[in-house]
Each structure stands twice: as structure tokens, then as C-alpha cells.
N, C-alpha and C positions, 0 to 999 in steps of 0.2 A: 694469271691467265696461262692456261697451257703449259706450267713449268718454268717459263721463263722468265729473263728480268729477276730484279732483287727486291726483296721485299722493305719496303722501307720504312716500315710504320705505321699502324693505324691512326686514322683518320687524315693523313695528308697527301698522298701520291696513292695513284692506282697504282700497282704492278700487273705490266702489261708485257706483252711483246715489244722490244724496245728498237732502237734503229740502228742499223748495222746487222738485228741478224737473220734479214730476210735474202732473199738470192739479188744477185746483181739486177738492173731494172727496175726493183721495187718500183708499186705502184707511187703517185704522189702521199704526203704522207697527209692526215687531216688537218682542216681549215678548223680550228674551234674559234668561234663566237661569244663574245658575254651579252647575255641576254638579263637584261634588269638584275638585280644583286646577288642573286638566288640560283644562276642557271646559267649550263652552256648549250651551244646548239653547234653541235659537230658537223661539218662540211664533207660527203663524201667522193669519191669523183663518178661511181656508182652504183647502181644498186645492189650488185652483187657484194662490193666491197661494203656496202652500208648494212646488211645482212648481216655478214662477218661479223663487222664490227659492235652491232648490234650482241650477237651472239658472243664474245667475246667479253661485253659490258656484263651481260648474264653472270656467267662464267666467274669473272669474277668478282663479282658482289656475293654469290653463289659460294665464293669458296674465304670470303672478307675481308678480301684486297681491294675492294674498294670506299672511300669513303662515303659514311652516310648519304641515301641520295633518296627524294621522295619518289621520283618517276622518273622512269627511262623509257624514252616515247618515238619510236622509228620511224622513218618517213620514207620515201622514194631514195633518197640520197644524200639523208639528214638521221644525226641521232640528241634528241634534245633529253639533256639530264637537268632536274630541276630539283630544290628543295637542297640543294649544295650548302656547306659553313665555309667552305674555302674554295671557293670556284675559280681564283685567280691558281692558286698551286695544284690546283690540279687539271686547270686548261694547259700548262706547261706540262704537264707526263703525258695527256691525251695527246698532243701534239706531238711527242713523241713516236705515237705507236706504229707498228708495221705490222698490220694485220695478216696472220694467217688466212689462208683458203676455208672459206665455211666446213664444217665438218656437223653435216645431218643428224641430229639425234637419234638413238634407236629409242627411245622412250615410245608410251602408249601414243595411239593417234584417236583423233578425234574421226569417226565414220560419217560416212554422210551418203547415205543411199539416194541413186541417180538415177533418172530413164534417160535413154544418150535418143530424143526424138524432137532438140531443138530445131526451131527453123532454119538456122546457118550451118546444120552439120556437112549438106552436101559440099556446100561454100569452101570451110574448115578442108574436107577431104581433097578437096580438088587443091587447094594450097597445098597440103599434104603431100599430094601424089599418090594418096592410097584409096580405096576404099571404107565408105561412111563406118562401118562395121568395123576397120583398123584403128580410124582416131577413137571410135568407144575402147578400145583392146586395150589399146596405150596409152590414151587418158584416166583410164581406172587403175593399169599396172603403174603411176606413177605415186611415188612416195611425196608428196607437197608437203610443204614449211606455208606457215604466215610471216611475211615478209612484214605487212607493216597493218593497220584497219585505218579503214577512213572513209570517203566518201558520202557513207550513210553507216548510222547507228546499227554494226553487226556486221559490217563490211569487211572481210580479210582479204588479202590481196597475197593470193598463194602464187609462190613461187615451186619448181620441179622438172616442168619438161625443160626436155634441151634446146638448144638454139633455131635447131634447124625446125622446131614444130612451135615456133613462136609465130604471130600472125598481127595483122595491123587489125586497130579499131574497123568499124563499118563506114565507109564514104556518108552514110544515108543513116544518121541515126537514127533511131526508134523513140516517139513521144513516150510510148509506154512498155517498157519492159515488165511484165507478171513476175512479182513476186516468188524467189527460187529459183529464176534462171540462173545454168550454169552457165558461164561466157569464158572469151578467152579475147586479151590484146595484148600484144606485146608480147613479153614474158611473163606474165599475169593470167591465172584462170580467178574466177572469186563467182560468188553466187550471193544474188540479190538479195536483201532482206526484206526488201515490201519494193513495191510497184513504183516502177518511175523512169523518165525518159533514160536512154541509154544505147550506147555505139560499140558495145562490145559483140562481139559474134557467137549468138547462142547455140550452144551445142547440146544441150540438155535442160533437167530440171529435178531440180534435188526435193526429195519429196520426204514427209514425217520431220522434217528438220525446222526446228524454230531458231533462228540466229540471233536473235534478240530479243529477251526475256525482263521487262524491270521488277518481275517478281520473282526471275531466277539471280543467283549469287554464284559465279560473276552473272551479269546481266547477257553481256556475249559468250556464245558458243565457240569463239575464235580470235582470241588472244594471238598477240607476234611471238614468234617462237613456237606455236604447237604447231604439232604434227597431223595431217589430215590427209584422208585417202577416200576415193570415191569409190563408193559400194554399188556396180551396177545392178537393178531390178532383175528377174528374171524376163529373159528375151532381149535385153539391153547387149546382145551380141558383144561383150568382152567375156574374155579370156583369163589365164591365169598371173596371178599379179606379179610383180619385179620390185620386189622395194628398192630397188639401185634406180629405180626410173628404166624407162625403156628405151633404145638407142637404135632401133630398126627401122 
């Protein structure tokens, strides 16, 4: 991972970022789990470092420091590795790690063309402080990662804007969300795959996008790890993109 650490072997220890050589502070370091014989499920403290460390697992399976592993499956603030031959010595190196700060791919993105004419946009802009017309500008100039899928079948749960344009679920959820809303809770934007009750705050609707496909290969459009950026319609008043994300 990232250079660092000693390589110790295939098939027994990850090489990872090890302990000690992060800045003083260091976040807690992970909680691993043995989950039935075959599998760990890693403790993060959250989701930002779950991310990372997600990212990191890639990285280095990617480069064959780590051993054999059938699935590596991310969660809120969980990273479950499954299909393991030695999950006891290698929950010892996991345990070890001190996760680097995510560092954003610049690999291809996935597009996903948007009309920014959700019911909660004025909602959105007034948490904002800006104008309905801003949060399209700077929700489309953001560069988003899939943090983790879940919920529903095609469900990515992007991570990208900054803190301060993160926003709580709705007091009042909705029985039925239309299929392709974009919404936004937390630090989470993500868009619906088919119709169904829901508290996010819709600020759009992504349109020509099938997110889940059982006669496409993969079946989802939005794997954890890819890259995705929302392509406003024409009229959908955004502006010109930032792949840094937007900080205005």
C-alpha cells in the first residue's frame, strides 16, 4: 500500500501502512472481527476513514500484497473481507494499519445526466445559504467516489461535497420516492434505483440512467470505488465543473 511497510510474503500479511508512521494523534487504529472461518469484518471509527481504508484494501490487492481474498464489501464504517485461508494472521497486520487520508482517483467516471428540479431543492438552498441555481452549480461541479452500495439493489452511496454542504435526512419522509431521484443526507448524495419510501432530500432526477441491470455485466452501474459526476440537462443552471469539488 502506498509504499510503505515491508513486504512480507505472499499469501500471509498485508503490506500496509503500518503503526508509527502516521502524525502524532493518529486516528484509533481498526477493530477487526472474525466472522465464521473464512472472513474478517473491520471496525472503522468512520466513514471517512472506512473509505480510506476501503481504498487502501484495493490498492493493495491491486498491486498483490494482499492475500487471496474473495470479496471486499464496504459499509458505513465497516470493511468485510471474505473468502480469506488465513484470516487469523492477517487480522493481526489489519490491525495494525494506519490509514492514510483518502486520495480520489483520477481514473474515468461514471456520468449520470441530471435535471437539478427536485421537490427539496429550495429546502437544500436555504440550508445552503445560496441560491436553488448554486446548489445545481456545485452539486454537478463535484467530483463523487461510491463510498459503499446498499439499501436497494444499484444503490451507491456517493461521497464528495464538503462538510459544510452536507444536510440531514427529511423530518417527514416520503412513502414513495420516483424512481432516479437524486437526494442528499448527511454526507451522502446517491439516486434511487426504482420507487420506494424515502427521507432523503430530493434535489434532482437523473435521467437515461439504468442503475441496475440483471442482464447487464456487472448488473450495477455503481460499484464502491468508481468515480461519478453529475451531468446537468440543459437549463439545469450549473456551471463549469471542479473536479477538486467545490468549496464556495
Amino acid at each position: 500500500m502506498t509504499g510503505t511497510g515491508t513486504d512480507t510474503g505472499a499469501g500471509s500479511r498485508a503490506t500496509g501502512p503500518r503503526a508509527g508512521h502516521g502524525a502524532a494523534g493518529a486516528a484509533p487504529r481498526p477493530v477487526v472481527i472474525p466472522v465464521g472461518r473464512d472472513a474478517l469484518l473491520v471496525e472503522l471509527p468512520d466513514g471517512e476513514v472506512a473509505e480510506a481504508f476501503h481504498a487502501e484494501l484495493l490498492r493493495c490487492r491491486d498491486a498483490g500484497r494482499l492475500p487471496e481474498v474473495t470479496e471486499i464489501v464496504p459499509g458505513a464504517r465497516t470493511v468485510l473481507l471474505d473468502g480469506l485461508a488465513e484470516p487469523q494472521r492477517l487480522a493481526a497486520s489489519l490491525a495494525e494499519w494506519d490509514v492514510p487520508p483518502l486520495v480520489r482517483s483520477a481514473g474515468p467516471a461514471v456520468e449520470i445526466p441530471v435535471r437539478y428540479d427536485g421537490p427539496d431543492l429550495d429546502d437544500v438552498a436555504a440550508m445552503w445559504g445560496v441560491a436553488p441555481e448554486e446548489v445545481a452549480r456545485i452539486h454537478a461541479a463535484t467530483d463523487f467516489r461510491v463510498a459503499f452500495c446498499g439499501f436497494a439493489p444499484g444503490f451507491g452511496y456517493l461521497t464528495g461535497l464538503p462538510e459544510k454542504y452536507h444536510v440531514p435526512r427529511r423530518s417527514d419522509p416520503r412513502t414513495r420516492v420516483p424512481a432516479g431521484a437524486v437526494g442528499l443526507a448527511g454526507p451522502y448524495t446517491g439516486v434511487y434505483p426504482r420507487s420506494s419510501p424515502g427521507g432523503w432530500q430530493l434535489i434532482g432526477t437523473a435521467v437515461r440512467t439504468v442503475l441496475w441491470d440483471t442482464g447487464r455485466e456487472p448488473a450495477a452501474l455503481l460499484a464502491p470505488g468508481t468515480r461519478a459526476r453529475f451531468v446537468p440537462e440543459d437549463g439545469s443552471g450549473a456551471g463549469p465543473r471542479n473536479d477538486q469539488g467545490d468549496d464556495a
